[in-house]
C-alpha positions as CSV (number, residue, x, y, z in Angstrom):
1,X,-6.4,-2.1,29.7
2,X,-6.3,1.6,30.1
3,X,-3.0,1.9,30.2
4,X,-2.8,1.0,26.4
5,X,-5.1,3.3,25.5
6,X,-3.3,5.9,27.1
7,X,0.1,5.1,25.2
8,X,-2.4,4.5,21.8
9,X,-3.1,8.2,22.4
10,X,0.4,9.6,23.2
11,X,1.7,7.1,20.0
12,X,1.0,9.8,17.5
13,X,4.3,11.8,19.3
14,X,6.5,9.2,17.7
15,X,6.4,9.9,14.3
16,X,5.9,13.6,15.1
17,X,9.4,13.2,17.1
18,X,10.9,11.4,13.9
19,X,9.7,13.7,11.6
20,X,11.0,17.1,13.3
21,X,14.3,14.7,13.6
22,X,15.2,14.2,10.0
23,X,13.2,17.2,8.7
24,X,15.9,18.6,6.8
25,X,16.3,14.8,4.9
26,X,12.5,15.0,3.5
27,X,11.1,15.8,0.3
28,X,8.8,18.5,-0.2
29,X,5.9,16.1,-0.6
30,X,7.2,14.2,2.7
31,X,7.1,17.5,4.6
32,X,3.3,18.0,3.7
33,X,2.7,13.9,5.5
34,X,4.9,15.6,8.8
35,X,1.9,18.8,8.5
36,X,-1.1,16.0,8.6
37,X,0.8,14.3,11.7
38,X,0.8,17.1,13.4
39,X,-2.8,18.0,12.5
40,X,-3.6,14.3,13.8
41,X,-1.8,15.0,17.2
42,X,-4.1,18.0,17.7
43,X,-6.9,16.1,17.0
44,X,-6.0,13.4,19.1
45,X,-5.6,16.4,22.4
46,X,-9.3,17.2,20.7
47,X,-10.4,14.1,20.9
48,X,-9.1,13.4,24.7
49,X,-10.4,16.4,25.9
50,X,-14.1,15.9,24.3
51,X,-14.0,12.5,25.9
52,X,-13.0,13.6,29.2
53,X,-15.0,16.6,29.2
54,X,-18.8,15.3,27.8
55,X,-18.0,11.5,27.2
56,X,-19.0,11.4,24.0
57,X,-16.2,11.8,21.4
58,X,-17.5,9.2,18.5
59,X,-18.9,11.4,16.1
60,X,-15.0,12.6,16.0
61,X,-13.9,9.5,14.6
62,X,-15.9,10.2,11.5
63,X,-14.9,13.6,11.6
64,X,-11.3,12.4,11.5
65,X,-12.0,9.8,9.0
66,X,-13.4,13.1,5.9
67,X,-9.8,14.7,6.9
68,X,-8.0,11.6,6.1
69,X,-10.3,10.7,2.9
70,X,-9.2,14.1,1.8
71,X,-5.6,14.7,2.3
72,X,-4.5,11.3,1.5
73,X,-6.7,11.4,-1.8
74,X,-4.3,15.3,-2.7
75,X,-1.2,13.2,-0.9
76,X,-1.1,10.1,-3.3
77,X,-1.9,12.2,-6.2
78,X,1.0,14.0,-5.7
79,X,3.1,11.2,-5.8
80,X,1.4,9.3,-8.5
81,X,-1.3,11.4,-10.8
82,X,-4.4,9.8,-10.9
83,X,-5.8,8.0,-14.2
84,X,-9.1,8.8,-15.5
85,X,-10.3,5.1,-13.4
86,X,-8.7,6.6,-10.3
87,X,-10.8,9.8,-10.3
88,X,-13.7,7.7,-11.3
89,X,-13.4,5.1,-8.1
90,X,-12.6,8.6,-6.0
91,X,-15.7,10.5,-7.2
92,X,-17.9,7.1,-7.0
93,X,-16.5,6.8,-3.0
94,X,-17.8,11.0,-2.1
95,X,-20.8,10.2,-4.0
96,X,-22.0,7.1,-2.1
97,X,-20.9,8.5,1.1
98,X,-23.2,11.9,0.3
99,X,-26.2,9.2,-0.2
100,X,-25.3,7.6,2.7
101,X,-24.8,10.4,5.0
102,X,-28.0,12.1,4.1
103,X,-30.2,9.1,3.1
104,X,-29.0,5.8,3.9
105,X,-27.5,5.8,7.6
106,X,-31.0,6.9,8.4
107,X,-32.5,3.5,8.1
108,X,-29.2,1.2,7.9
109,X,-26.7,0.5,10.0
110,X,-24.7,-2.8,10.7
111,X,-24.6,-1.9,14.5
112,X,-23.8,0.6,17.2
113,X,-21.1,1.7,15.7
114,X,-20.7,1.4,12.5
115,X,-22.3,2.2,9.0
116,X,-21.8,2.5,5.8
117,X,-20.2,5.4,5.9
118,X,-17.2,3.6,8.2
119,X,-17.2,0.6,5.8
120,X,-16.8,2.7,2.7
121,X,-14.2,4.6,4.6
122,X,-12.4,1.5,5.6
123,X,-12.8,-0.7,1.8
124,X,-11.3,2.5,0.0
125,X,-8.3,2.9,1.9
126,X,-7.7,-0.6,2.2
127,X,-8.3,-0.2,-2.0
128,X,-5.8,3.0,-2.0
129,X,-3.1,1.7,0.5
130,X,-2.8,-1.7,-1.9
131,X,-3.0,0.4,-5.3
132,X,-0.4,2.8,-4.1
133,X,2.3,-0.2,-2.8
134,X,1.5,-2.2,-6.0
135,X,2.3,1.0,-8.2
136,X,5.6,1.9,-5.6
137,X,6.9,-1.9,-6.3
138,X,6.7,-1.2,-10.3
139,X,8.2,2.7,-10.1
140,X,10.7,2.4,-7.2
141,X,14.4,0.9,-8.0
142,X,16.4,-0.3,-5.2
143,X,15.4,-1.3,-1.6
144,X,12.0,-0.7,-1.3
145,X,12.1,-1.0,2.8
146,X,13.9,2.6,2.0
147,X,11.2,4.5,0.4
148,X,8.7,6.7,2.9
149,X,5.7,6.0,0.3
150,X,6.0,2.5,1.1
151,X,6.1,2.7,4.6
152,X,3.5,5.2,4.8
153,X,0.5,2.9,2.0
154,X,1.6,-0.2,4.3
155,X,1.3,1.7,7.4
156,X,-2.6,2.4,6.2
157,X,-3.4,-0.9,4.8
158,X,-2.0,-3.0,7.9
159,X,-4.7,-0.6,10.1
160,X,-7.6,-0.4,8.2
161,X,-7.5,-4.1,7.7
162,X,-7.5,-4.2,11.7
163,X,-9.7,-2.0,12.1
164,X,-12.5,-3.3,9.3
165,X,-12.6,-6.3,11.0
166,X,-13.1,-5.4,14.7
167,X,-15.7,-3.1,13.4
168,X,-17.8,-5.7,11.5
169,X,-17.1,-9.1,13.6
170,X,-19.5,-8.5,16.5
171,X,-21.9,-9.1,13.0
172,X,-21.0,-12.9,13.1
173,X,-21.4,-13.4,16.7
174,X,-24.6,-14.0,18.9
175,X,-25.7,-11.1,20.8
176,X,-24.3,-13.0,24.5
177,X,-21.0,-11.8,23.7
178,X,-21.8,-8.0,23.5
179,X,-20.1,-7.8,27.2
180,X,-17.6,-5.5,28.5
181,X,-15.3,-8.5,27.8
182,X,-15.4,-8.2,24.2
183,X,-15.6,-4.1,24.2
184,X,-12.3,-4.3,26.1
185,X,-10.9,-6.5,23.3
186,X,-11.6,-4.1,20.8
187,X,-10.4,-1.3,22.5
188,X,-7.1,-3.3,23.0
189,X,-7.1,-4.2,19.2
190,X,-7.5,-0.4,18.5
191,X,-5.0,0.3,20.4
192,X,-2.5,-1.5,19.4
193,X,-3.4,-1.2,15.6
194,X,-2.8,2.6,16.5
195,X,0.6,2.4,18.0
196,X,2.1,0.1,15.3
197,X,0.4,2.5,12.0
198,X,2.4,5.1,14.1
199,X,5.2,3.5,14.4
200,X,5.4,2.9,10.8
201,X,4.6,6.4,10.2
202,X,7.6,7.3,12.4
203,X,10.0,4.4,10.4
204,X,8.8,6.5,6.9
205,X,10.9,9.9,8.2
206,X,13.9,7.8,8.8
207,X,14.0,6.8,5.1
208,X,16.6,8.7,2.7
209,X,15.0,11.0,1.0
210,X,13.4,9.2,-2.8
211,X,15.5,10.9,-5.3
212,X,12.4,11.2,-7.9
213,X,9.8,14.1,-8.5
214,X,8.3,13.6,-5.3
């Protein structure tokens, strides 16, 4: 089981690969994506080295999870300007995760390791990921298996919908199966969820570049 782990871990060099590859080929906007993948392979060397060095690397996770919140919320503005509703669901997300962070997770939380502040996390870009592929299928002519901003919302929504699930299923299950059976099984999950979102990170470089604004 460690094996896919490790390879979860060393994923993050495909679309790094693919994106110094066709760099020349992306948009401006693209090129910004490439800049947070390599910001994630960093913080993946981070995360390794916490984990090997004091055991403890969780709290990164959340961590990782306010740098994603943020640049994908600048990212998919760029692309597609927010409406006034889109701002509104956006400040409504920081402002429940503020009263969760400093009042809520206090005295809830849904189990070892999760809270609120995950499940918020995981609904809104499940929410975004949908929002933006809906809005790509009504302002993209042509193949859309050759537009990045597909590949990349799809990429998202495919792993967060993993990812909420393994998260909130030991929930619905007696507390007999919290073994090291079913933590290996989410670490497999996990693992795999990680290789393909990278993987369809690194197929979003090797689209032609849109020809719109972005």
């Amino acid at each position: 089981m460690r094996w896919i782990i490790e390879i979860s871990g060393y994923s993050i060099l495909i679309p790094l690969l693919c994106g110094v590859i066709y760099f020349k080929s992306l948009s401006d906007i693209h090129k910004k994506f490439l800049w947070f993948i390599l910001f994630s392979t960093f913080f993946e060397a981070a995360v390794t080295y916490v984990g090997v060095t004091y055991g403890n690397n969780l709290w990164m996770f959340k961590v990782f999870l306010i740098c994603d919140f943020i640049f994908f919320v600048w990212f998919f503005n760029k692309i597609y300007p927010y409406s006034l509703i889109d701002r509104v669901v956006v400040a409504v997300v920081v402002l429940f995760l503020l009263t969760d962070y400093f009042i809520l997770q206090t005295y809830f939380s849904i189990n070892d390791r999760v809270s609120l502040f995950h499940l918020t996390f995981f609904l809104f870009f499940i929410y975004q990921s949908a929002y933006i592929i809906t809005k790509t299928f009504d302002n993209v002519q042509g193949n859309i298996l050759r537009n990045y901003i597909f590949w990349i919302a799809f990429a998202r929504l495919f792993y967060y919908l993993i990812i909420v699930f393994i998260f909130i299923y030991p929930n619905f299950v007696s507390s007999d199966h919290n073994n090291e059976f079913y933590d290996n099984a989410d670490a497999t999950i996990n693992s795999v969820a990680n290789i393909l979102l990278n993987i369809l990170y690194a197929i979003s470089f090797t689209c032609l570049k849109v020809k719109n604004s972005y």
